[in-house]
C-alpha positions in Angstrom: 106.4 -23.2 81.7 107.8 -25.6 84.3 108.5 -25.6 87.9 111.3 -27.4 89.3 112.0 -28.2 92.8 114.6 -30.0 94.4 114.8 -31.7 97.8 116.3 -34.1 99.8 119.8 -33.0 99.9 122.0 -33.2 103.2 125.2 -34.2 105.0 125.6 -37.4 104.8 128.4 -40.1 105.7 130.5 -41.7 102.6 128.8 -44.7 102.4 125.0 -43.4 103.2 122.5 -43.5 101.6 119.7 -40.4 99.9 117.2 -39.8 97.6 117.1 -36.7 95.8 113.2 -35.5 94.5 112.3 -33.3 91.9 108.6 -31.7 91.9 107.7 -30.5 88.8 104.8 -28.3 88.1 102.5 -28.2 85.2 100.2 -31.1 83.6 102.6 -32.1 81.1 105.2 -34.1 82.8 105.2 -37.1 81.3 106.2 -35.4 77.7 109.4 -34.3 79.7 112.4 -35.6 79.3 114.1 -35.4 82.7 118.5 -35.1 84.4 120.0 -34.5 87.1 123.6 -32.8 87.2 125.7 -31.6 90.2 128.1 -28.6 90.3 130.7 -29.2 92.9 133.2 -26.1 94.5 135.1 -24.4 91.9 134.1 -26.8 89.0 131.9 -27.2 86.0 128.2 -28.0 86.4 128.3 -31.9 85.0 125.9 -34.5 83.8 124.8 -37.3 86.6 122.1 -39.2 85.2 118.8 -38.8 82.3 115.5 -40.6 81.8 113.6 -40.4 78.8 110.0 -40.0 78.6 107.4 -42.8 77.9 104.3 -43.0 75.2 103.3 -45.9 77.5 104.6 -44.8 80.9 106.2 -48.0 81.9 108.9 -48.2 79.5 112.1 -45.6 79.8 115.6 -45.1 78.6 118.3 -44.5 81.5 121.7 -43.1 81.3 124.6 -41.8 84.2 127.9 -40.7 83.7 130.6 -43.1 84.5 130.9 -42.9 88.2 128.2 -43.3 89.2 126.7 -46.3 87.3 125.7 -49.2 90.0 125.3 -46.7 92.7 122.7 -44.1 91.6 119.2 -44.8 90.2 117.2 -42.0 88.3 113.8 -43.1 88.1 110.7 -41.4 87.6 106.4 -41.0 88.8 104.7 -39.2 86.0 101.0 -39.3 88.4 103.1 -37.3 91.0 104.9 -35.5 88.7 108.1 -36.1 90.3 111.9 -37.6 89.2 114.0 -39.2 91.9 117.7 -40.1 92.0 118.3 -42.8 94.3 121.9 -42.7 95.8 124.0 -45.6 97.6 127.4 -45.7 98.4 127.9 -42.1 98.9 131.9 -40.7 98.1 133.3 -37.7 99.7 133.4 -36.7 96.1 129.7 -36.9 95.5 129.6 -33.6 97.4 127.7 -31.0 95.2 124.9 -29.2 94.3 122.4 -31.4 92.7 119.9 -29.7 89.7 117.2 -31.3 88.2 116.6 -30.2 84.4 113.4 -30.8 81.9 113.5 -30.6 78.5 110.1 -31.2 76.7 110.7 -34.0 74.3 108.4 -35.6 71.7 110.4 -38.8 71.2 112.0 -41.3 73.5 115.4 -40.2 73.9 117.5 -39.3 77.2 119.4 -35.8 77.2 123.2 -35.6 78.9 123.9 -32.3 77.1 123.1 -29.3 79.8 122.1 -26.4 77.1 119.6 -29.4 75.7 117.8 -28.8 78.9 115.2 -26.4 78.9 113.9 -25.7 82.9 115.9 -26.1 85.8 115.2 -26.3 89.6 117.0 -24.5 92.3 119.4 -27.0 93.4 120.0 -29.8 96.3 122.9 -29.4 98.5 124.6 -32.9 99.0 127.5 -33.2 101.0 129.3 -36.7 101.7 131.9 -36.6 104.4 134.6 -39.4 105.0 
């Protein structure tokens, strides 16, 4: 079982600037493969952005939906146990409720499919306003 907890959501101005965090619980992070996904206002829950896990803990496999590539960062600290999602250039339509998702995985691969996923956190409120 697995724990997620977001934080580090709030209003920010288009153009800002935040860093989502994701605290997971147990002693088997780094065997997680980890994503973030944001469900806006009367729309689908959608894919943001995936990191694999490492054997070596230094090498990982990235992927983020379209819009967003060159402006958020996932990244991840397997001795805090934590996943981050560093955001610049914040657009109104960034506004949503970020989720962190873990889905234990025994090979190298990053996950973009939400029913892959098999924990998920609370969520992050983000708002961007213009």
């Amino acid at each position: 079982q697995v724990q997620l907890v977001e934080s580090g959501g709030r209003l920010v101005q288009a153009g800002g600037s935040l860093r989502l965090s994701c605290a997971a619980s147990g002693r088997t992070f780094s065997s997680y493969a980890m994503g973030w996904f944001r469900q806006a206002p009367g729309k689908e829950r959608e894919f943001v952005a995936a990191i694999s896990r490492s054997d070596d803990n230094t090498y990982y496999r990235t992927y983020y939906r379209d819009s967003v590539k060159g402006r958020f960062t996932i990244s991840r600290d397997n001795a805090k146990n934590t996943v981050y999602l560093q955001m610049i250039s914040l657009r109104p339509e960034d506004t949503a409720v970020y989720y962190c998702a873990a889905k234990y995985s025994g090979n190298g691969n990053y996950y973009y499919v939400s029913e892959e996923y098999d924990y998920w956190g609370q969520g992050t409120q983000v708002t961007v306003s213009s």
